[in-house]
PyMOL Python script that loads the backbone (N, CA, C, O; Angstrom):
from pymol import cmd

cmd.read_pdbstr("""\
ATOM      1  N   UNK A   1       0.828  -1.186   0.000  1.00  0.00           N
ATOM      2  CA  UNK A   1       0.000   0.000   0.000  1.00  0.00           C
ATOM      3  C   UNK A   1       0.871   1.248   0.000  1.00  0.00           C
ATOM      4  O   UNK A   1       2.048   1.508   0.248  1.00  0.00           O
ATOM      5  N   UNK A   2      -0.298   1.956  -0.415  1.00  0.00           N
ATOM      6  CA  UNK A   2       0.841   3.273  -0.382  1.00  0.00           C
ATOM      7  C   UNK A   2       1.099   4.395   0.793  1.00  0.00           C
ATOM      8  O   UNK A   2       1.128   3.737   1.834  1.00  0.00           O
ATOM      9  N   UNK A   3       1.213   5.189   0.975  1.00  0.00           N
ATOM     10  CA  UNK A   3       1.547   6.396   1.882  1.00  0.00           C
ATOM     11  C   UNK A   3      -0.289   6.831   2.318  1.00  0.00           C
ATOM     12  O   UNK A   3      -1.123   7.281   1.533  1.00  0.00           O
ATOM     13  N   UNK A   4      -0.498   6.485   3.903  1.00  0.00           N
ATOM     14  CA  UNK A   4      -2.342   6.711   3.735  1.00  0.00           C
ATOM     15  C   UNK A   4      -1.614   8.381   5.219  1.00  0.00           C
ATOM     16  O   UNK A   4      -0.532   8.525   5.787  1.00  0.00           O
ATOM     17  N   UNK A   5      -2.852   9.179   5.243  1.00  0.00           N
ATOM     18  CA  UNK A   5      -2.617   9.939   5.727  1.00  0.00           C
ATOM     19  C   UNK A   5      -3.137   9.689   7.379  1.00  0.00           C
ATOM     20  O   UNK A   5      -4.043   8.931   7.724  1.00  0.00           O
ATOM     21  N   UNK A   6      -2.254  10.589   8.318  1.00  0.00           N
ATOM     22  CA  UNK A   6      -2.145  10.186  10.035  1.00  0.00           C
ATOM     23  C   UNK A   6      -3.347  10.496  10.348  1.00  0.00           C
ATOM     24  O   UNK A   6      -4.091   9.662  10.864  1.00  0.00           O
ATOM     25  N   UNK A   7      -3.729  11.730  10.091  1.00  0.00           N
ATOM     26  CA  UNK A   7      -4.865  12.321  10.439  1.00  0.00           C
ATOM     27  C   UNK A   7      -5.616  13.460   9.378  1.00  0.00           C
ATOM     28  O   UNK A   7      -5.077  14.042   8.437  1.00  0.00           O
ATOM     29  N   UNK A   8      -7.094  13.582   9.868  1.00  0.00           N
ATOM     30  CA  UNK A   8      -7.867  14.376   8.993  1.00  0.00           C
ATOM     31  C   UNK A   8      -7.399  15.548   8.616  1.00  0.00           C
ATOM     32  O   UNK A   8      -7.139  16.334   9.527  1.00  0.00           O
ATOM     33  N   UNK A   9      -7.163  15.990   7.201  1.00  0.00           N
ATOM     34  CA  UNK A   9      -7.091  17.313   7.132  1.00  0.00           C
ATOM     35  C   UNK A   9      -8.420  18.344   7.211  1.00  0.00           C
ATOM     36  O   UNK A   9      -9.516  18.202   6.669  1.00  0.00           O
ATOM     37  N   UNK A  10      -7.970  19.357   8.016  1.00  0.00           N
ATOM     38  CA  UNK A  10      -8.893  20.075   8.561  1.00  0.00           C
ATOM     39  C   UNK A  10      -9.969  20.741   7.243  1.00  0.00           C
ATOM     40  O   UNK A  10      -9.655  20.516   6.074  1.00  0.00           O
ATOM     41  N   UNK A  11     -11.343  21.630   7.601  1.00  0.00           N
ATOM     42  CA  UNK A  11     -11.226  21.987   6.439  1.00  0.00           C
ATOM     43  C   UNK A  11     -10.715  23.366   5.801  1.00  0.00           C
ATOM     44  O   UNK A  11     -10.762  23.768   4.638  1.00  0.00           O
ATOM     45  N   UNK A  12     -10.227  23.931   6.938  1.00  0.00           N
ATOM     46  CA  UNK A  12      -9.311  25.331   6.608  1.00  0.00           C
ATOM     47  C   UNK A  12      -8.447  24.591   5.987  1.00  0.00           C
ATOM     48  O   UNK A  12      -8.657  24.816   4.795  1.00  0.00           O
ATOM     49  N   UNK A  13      -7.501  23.755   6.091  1.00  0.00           N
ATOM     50  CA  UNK A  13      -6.253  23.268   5.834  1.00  0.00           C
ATOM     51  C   UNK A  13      -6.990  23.032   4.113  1.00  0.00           C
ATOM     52  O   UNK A  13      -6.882  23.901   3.248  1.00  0.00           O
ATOM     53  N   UNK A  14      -7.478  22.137   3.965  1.00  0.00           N
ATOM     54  CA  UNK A  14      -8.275  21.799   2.801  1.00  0.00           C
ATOM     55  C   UNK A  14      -8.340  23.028   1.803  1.00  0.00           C
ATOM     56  O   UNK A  14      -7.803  23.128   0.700  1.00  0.00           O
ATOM     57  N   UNK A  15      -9.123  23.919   2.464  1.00  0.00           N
ATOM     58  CA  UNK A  15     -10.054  24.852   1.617  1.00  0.00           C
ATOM     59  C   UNK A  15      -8.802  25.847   1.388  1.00  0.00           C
ATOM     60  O   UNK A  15      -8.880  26.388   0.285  1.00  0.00           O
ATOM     61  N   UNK A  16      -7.735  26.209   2.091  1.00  0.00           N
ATOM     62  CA  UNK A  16      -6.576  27.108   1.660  1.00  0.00           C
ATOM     63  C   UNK A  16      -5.640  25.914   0.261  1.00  0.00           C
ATOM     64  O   UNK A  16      -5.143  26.427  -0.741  1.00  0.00           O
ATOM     65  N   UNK A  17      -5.596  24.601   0.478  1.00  0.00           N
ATOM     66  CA  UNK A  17      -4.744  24.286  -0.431  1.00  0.00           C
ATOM     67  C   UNK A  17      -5.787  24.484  -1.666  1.00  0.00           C
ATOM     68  O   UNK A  17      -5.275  24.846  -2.726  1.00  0.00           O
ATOM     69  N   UNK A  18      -7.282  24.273  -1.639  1.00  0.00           N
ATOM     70  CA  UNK A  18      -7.615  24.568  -2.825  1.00  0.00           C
ATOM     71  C   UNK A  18      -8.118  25.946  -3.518  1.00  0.00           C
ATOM     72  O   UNK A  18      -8.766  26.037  -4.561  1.00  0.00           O
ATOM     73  N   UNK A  19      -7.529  27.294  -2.444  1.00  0.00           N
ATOM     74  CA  UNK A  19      -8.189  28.759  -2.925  1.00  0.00           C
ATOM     75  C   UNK A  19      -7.507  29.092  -4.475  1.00  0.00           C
ATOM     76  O   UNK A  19      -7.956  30.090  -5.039  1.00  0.00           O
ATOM     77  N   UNK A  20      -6.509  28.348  -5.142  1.00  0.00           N
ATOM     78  CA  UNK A  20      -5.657  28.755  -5.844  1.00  0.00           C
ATOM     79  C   UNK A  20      -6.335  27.894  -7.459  1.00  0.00           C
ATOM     80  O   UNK A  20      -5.847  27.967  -8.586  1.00  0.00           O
ATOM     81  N   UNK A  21      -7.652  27.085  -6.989  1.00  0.00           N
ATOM     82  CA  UNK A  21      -8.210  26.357  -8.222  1.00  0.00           C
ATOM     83  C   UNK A  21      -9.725  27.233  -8.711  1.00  0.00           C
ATOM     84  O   UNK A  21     -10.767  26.781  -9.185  1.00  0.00           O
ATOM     85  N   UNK A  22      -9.268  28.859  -8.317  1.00  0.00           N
ATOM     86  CA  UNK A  22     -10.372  29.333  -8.635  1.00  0.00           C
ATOM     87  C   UNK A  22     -10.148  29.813  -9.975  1.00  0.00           C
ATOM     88  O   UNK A  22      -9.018  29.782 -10.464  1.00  0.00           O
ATOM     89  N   UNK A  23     -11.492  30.408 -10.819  1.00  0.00           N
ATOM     90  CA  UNK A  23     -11.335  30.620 -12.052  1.00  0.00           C
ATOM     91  C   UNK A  23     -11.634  32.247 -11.905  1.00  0.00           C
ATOM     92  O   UNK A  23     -12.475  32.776 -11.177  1.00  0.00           O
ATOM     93  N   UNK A  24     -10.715  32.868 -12.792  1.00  0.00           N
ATOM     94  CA  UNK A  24     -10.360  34.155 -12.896  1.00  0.00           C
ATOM     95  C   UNK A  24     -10.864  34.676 -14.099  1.00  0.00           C
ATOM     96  O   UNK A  24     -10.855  34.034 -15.149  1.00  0.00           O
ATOM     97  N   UNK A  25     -11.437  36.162 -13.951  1.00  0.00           N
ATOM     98  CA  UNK A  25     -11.634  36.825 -15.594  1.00  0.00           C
ATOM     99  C   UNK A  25     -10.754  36.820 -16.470  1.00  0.00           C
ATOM    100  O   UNK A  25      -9.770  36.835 -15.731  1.00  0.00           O
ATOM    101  N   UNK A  26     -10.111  36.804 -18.084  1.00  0.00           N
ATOM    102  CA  UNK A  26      -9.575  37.474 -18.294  1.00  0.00           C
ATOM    103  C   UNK A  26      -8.622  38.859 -18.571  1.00  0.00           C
ATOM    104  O   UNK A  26      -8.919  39.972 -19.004  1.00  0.00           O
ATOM    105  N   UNK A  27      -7.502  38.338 -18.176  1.00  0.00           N
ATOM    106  CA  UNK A  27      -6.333  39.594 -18.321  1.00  0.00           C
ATOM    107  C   UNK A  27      -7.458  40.588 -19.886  1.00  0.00           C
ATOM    108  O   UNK A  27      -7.548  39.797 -20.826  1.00  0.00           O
ATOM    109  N   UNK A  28      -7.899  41.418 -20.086  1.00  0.00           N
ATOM    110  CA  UNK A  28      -8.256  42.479 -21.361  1.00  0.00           C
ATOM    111  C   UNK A  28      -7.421  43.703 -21.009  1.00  0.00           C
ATOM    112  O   UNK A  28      -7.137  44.114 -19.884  1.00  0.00           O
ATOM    113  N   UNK A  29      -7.043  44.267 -22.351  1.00  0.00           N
ATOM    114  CA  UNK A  29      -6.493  45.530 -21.988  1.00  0.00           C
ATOM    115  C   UNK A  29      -7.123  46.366 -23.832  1.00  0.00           C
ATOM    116  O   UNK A  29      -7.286  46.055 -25.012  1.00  0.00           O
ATOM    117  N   UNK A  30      -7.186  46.927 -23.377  1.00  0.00           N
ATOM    118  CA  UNK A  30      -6.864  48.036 -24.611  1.00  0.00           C
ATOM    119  C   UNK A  30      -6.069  48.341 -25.762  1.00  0.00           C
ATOM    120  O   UNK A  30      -5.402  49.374 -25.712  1.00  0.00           O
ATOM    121  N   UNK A  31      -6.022  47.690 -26.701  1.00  0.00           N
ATOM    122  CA  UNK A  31      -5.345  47.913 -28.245  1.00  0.00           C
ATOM    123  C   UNK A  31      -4.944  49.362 -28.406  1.00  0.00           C
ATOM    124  O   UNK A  31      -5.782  50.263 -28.380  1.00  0.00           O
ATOM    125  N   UNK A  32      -3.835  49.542 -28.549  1.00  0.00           N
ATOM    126  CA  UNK A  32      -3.198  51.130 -28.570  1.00  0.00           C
ATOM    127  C   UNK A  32      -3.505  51.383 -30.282  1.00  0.00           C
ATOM    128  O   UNK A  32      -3.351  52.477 -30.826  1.00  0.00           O
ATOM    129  N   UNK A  33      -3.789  50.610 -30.718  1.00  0.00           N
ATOM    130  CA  UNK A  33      -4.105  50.605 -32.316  1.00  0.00           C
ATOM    131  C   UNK A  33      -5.473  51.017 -32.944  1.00  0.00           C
ATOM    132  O   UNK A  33      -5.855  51.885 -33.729  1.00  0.00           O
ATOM    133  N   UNK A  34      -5.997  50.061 -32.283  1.00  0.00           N
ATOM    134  CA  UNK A  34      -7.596  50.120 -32.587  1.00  0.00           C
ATOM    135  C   UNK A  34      -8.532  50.723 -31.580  1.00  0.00           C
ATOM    136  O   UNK A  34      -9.502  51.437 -31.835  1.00  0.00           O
ATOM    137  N   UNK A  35      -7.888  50.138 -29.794  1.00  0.00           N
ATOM    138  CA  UNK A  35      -8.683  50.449 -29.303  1.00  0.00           C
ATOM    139  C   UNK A  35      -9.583  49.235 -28.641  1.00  0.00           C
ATOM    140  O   UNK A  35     -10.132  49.155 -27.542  1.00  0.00           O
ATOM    141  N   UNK A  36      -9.530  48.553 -29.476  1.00  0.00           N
ATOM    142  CA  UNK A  36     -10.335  46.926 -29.089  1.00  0.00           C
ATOM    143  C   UNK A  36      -9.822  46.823 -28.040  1.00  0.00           C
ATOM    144  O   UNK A  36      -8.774  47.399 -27.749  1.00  0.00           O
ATOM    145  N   UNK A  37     -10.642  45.860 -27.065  1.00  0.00           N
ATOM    146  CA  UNK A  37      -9.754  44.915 -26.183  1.00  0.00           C
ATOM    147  C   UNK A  37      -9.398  43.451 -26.596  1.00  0.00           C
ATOM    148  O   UNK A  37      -9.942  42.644 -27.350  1.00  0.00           O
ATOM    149  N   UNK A  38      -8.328  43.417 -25.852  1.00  0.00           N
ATOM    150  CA  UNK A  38      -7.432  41.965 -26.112  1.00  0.00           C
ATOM    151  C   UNK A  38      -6.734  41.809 -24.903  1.00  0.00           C
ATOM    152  O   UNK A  38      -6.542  42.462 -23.877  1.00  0.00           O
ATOM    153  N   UNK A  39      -6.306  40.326 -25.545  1.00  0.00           N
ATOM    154  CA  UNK A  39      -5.834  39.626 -24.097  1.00  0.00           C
ATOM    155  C   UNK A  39      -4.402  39.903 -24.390  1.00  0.00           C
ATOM    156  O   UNK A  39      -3.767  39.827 -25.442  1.00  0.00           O
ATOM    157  N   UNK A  40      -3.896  40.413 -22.587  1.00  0.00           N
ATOM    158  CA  UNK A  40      -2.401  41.020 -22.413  1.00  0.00           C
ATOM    159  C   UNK A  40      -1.617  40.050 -23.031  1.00  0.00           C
ATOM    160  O   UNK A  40      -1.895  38.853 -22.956  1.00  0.00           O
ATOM    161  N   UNK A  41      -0.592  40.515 -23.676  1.00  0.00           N
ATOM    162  CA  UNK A  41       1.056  39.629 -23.928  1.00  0.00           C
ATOM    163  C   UNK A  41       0.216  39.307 -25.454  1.00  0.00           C
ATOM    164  O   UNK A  41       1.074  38.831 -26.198  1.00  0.00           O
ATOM    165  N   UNK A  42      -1.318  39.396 -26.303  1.00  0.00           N
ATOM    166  CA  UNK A  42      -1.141  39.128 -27.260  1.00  0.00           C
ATOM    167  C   UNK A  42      -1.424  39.674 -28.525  1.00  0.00           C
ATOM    168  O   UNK A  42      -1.192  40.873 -28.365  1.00  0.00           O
ATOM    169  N   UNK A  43      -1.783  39.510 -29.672  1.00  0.00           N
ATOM    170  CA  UNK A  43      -1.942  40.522 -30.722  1.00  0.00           C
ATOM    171  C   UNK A  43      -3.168  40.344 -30.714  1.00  0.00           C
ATOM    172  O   UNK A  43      -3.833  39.322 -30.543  1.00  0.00           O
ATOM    173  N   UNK A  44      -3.610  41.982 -31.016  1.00  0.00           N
ATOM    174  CA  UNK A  44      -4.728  42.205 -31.446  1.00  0.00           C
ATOM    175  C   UNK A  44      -5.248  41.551 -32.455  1.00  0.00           C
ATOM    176  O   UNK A  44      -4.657  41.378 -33.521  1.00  0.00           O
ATOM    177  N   UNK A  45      -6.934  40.947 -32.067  1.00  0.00           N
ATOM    178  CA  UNK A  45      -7.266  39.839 -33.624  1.00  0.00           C
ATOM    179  C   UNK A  45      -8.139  40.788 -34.494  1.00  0.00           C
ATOM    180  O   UNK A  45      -8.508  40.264 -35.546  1.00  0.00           O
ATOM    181  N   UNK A  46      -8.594  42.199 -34.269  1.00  0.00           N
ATOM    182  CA  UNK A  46      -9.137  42.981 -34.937  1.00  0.00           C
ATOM    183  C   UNK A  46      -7.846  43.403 -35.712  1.00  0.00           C
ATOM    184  O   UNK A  46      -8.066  43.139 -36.894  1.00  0.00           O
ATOM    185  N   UNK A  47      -6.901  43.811 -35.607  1.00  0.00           N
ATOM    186  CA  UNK A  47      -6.079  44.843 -36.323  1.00  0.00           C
ATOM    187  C   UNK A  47      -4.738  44.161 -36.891  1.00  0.00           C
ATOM    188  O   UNK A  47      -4.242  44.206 -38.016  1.00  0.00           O
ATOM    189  N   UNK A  48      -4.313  43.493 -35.675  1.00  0.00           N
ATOM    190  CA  UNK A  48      -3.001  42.213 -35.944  1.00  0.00           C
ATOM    191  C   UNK A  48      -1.924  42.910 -35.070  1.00  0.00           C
ATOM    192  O   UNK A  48      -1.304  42.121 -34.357  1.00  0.00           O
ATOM    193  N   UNK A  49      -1.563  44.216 -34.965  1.00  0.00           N
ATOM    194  CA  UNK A  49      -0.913  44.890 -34.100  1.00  0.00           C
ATOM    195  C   UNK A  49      -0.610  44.408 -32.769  1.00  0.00           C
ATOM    196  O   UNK A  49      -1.450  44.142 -31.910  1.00  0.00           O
ATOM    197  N   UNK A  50       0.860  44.298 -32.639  1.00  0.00           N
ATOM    198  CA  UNK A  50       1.696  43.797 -31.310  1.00  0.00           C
ATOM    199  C   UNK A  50       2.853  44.472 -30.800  1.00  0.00           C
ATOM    200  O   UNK A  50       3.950  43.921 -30.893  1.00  0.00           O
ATOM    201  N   UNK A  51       2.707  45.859 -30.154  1.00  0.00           N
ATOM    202  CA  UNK A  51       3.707  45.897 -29.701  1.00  0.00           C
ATOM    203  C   UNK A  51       4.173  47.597 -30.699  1.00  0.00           C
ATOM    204  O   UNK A  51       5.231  48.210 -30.554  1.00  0.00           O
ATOM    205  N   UNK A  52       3.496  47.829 -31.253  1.00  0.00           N
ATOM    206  CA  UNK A  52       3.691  48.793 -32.396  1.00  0.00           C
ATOM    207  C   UNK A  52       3.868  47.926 -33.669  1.00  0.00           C
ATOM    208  O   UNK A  52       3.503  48.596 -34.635  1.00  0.00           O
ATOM    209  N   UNK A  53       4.239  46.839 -33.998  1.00  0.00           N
ATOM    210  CA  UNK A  53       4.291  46.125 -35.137  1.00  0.00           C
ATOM    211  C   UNK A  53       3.130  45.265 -35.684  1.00  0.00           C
ATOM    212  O   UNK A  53       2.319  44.888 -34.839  1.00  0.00           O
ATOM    213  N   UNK A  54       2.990  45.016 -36.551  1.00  0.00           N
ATOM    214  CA  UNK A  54       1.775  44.235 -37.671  1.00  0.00           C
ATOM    215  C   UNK A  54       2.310  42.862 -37.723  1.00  0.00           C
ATOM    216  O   UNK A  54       2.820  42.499 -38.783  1.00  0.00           O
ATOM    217  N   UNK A  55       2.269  42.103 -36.792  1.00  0.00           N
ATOM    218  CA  UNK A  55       1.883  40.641 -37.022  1.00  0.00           C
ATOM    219  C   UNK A  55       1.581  39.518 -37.314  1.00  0.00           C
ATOM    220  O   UNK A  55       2.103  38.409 -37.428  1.00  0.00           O
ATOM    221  N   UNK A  56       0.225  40.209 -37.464  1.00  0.00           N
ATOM    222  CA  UNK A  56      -0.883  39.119 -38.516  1.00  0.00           C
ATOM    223  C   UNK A  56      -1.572  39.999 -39.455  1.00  0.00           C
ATOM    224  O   UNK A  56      -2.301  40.886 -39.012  1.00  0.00           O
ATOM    225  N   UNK A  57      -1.361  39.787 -41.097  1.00  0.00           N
ATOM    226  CA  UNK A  57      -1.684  40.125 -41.870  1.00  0.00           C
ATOM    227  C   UNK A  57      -3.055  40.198 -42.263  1.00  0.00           C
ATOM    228  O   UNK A  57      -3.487  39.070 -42.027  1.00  0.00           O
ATOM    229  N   UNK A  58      -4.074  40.961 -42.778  1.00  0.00           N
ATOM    230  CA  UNK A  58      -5.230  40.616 -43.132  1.00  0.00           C
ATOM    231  C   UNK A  58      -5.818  39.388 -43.410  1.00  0.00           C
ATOM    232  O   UNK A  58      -6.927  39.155 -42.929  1.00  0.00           O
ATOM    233  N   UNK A  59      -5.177  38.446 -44.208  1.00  0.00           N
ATOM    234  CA  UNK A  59      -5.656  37.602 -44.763  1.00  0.00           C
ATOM    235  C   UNK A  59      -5.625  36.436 -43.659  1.00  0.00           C
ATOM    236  O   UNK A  59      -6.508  35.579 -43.659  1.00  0.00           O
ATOM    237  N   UNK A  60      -4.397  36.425 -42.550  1.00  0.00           N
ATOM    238  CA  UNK A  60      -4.521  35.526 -41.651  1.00  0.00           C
ATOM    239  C   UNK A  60      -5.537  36.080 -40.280  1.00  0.00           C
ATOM    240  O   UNK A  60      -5.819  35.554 -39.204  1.00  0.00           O
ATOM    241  N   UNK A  61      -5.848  37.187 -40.817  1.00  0.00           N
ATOM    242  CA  UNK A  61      -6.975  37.857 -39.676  1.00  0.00           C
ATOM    243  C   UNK A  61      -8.506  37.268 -39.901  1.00  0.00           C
ATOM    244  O   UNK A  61      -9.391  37.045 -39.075  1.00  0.00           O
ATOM    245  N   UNK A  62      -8.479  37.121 -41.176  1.00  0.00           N
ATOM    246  CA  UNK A  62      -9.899  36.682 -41.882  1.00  0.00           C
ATOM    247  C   UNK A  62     -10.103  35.223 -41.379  1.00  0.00           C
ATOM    248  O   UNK A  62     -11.021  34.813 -40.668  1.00  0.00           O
ATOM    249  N   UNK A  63      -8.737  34.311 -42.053  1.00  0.00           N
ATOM    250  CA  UNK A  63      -8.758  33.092 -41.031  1.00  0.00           C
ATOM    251  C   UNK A  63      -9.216  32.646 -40.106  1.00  0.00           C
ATOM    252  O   UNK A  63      -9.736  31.532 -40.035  1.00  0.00           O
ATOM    253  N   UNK A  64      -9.066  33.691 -38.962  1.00  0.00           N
ATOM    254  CA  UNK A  64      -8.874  32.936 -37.600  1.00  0.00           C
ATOM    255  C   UNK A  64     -10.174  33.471 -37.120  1.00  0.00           C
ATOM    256  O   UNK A  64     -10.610  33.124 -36.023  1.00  0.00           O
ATOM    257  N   UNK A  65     -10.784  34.262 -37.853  1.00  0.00           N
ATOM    258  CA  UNK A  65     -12.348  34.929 -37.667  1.00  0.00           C
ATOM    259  C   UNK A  65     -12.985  33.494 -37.461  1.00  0.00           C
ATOM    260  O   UNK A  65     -13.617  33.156 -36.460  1.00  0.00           O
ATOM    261  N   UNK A  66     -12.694  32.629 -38.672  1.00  0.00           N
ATOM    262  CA  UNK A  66     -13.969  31.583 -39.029  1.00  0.00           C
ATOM    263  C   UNK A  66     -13.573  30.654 -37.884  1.00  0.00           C
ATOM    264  O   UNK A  66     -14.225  29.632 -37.665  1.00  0.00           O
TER     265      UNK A  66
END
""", "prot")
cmd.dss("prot")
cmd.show_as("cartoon", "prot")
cmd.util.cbc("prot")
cmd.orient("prot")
């Protein structure tokens, strides 16, 4: 058998190891380009703009629409 535990974990003990399996909004911020929101660290899917630079080209913008 394997490793069984001594005693009950409490349910504070419990409920703190699991505060960290909660689900969070998305990171959105503001497109300095367009204006849209998008999710931080990525390119805008309205415009393609990252960073001051163009990214994703129109045609791979149309793409990722469908």
């Amino acid at each position: 058998m394997g490793a069984l535990p001594k005693k009950k974990v409490s349910r504070r003990r419990r409920n703190n190891r699991r505060q960290h399996h909660v689900l969070r909004p998305p990171q959105l911020v503001r497109c300095r380009n367009c204006g849209e929101y998008r999710l931080s660290h990525h390119a805008c899917l309205s415009c393609g703009m990252y960073r001051g630079r163009e990214v994703l080209s129109s045609d791979e913008l149309a793409t990722s629409a469908l």
